[in-house]
N, C-alpha and C positions, 0 to 999 in steps of 0.2 A: 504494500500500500504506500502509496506516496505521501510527502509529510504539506504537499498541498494542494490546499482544496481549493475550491470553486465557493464564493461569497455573494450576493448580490450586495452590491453596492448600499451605501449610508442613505437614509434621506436626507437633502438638504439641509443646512442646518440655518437658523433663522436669519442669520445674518448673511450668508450667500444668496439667500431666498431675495434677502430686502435691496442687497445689492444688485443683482439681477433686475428687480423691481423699476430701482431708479433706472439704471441702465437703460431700461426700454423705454420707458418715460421720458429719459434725456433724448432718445433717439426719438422717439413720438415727435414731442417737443420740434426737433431738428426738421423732420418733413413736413411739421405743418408748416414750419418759419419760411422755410425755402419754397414750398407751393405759394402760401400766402404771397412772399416778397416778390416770386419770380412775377407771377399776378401786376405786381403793384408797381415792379423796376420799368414796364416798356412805359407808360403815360408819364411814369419822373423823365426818363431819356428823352420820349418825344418834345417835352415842354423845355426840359435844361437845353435844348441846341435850338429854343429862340432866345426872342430880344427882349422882353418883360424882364417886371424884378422878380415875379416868382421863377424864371429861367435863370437869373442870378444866384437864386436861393437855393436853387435846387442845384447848379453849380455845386457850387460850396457843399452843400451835404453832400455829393457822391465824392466829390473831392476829399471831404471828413474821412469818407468812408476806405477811399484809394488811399491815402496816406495824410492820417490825423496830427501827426507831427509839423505837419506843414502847412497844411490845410486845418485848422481847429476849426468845427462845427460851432457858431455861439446859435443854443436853440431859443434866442428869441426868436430867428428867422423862422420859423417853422407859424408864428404870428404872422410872415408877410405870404404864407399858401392859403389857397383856397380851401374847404372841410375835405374836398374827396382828395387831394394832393396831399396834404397832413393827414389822413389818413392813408395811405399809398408809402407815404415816406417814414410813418411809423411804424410799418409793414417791411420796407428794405431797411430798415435798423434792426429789427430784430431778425430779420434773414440773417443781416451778415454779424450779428451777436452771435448767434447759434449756429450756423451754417458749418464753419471752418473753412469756409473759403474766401478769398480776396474778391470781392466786389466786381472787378473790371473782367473776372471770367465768368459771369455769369450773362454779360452780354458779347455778342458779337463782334470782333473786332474792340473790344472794349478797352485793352489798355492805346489802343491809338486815341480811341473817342475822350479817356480822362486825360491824355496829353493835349489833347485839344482844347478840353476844357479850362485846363493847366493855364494854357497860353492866353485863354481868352478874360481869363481871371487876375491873371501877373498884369496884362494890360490893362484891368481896368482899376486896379493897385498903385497906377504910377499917375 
């Protein structure tokens, strides 16, 4: 006889339970933000590459969001959007909170479009 047997496995123990728990939650979490945001980025894009100040505003927040070190979001601006564009834009802030990914890949050609925006923002800085 052999000195080993055959076991089935432990249940769970409650803390792997609850960490598994969040886990799936954080993931939940992760694809609402990103459905929601994906949703909500193409009408900020269409509006940020005109000539209004909420195309300014919204500037600036994807710029926030492309690199915050340089671009710092102040959210009063989020006071000069419209209700469905503040809500749209509070929609890609928590995409890219939760997401894990850099902002400019979830659109098309994106990191050309926030160098674009870059430029169009430095000019109006001077």
């Amino acid at each position: 006889m052999s000195q080993y047997r055959v076991r089935t496995p432990e249940p769970r123990s409650r803390l792997s339970q609850a960490l598994a728990e969040v886990m799936h939650e954080t993931r939940q979490r992760q694809l609402e933000a990103e459905q929601q945001g994906l949703a909500a980025l193409e009408p900020l894009v269409r509006v940020a590459q005109g000539h209004s100040g909420q195309s300014h505003h919204l500037r600036r927040l994807l710029l926030g969001l492309y690199n915050g070190y340089r671009w710092p979001f102040e959210m009063q601006r989020l006071r000069g959007l419209d209700a469905d564009l503040q809500a749209d834009a509070l929609a890609v802030i928590r995409m890219a909170t939760y997401s894990g990914h850099e902002i400019h890949t979830f659109i098309e050609g994106g990191d050309t479009l926030l160098k674009r925006f870059w430029e169009i923002e430095e000019a109006a800085d001077e």
